[in-house]
C-alpha positions in Angstrom: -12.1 -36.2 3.5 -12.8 -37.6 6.9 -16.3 -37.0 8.3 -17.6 -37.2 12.1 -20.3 -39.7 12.1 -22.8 -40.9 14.9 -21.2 -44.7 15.9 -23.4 -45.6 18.3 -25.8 -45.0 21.4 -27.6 -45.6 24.0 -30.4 -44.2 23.7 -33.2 -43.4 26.9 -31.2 -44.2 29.8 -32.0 -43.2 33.0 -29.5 -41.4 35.5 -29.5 -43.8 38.8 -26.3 -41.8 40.4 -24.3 -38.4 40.5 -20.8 -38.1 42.2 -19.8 -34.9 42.2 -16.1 -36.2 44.5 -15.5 -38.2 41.4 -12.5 -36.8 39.2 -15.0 -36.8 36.1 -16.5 -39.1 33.6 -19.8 -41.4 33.3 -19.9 -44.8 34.5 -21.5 -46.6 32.5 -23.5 -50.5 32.8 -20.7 -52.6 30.9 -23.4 -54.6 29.2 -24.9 -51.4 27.6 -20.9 -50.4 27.0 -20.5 -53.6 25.2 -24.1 -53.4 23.3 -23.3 -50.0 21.7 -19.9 -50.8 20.9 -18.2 -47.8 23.1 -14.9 -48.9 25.1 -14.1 -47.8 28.6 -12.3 -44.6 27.9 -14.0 -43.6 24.9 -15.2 -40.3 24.3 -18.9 -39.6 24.5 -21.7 -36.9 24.1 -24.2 -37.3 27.1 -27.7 -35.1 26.0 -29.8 -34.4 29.0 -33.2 -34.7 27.8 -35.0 -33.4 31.4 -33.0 -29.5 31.0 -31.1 -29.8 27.5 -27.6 -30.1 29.0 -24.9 -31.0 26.3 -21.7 -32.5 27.1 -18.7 -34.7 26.6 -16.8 -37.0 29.0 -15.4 -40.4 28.6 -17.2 -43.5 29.5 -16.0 -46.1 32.4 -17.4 -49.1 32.9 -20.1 -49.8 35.6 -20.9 -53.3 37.0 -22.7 -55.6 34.3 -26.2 -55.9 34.5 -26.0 -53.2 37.2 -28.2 -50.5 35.6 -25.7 -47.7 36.2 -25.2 -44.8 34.5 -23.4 -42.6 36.8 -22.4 -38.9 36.0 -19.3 -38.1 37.8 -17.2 -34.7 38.8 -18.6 -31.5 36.9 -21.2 -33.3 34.7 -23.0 -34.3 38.3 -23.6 -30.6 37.6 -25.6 -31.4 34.6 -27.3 -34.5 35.1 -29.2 -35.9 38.2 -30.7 -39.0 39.4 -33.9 -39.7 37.2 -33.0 -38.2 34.4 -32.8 -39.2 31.2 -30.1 -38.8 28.9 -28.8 -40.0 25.8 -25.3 -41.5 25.4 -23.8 -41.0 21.9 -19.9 -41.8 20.3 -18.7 -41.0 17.2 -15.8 -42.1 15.0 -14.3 -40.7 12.1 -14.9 -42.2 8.6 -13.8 -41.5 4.8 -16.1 -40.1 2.6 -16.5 -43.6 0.6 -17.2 -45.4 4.2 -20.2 -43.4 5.1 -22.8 -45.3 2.5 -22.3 -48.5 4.4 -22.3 -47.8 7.6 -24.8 -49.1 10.2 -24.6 -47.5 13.3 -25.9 -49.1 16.4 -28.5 -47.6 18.6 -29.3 -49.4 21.9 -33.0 -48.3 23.7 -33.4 -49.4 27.1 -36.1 -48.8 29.7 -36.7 -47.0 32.9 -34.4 -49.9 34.4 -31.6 -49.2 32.2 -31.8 -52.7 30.4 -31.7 -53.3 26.9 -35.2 -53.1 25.0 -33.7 -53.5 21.1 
């Protein structure tokens, strides 16, 4: 049996743009990208913890060290500059896999960089 289990996220991040022209997606800092271990492409939750907004997009990759998290096209709807959300992937394991699997959780500050 496979299972949907929480790979990683970043957790906390602040929204510094919205681009509603865009043809959809979240851009996201490539160093946070990299740090949570979700590739350019990926699919991804984004929680809106300001109004409780759920959805899913796929992730892009933003300048590095940039601070961006960028919601584009309809989730602009959902998110707006300031608030906070939290980014989340998952991947599929076996039943047997689960027990040792870490996952990796990335917390970052008001700025967007990395705190743990």
């Amino acid at each position: 049996m496979l299972r949907i289990i929480m790979k990683s996220k970043v957790h906390g991040a602040t929204v510094t743009e919205s681009n509603l022209e865009y043809a959809g997606s979240i851009t996201i800092d490539a160093v946070l990208l990299k740090a949570a271990d979700i590739f350019p492409g990926e699919r991804v939750q984004v929680v809106n913890l300001n109004n409780g907004a759920r959805l899913e997009t796929y992730a892009i990759g933003g300048e590095a060290n940039s601070g961006t998290i960028c919601m584009n096209g309809a989730a602009a709807r959902l998110a707006e500059p300031g608030d906070r959300v939290i980014i989340i992937s998952y991947c599929l394991l076996d039943s047997k896999e689960v027990s040792g699997f870490t996952e990796k959780i990335v917390a970052v500050d008001k700025g967007n960089r990395i705190k743990r």
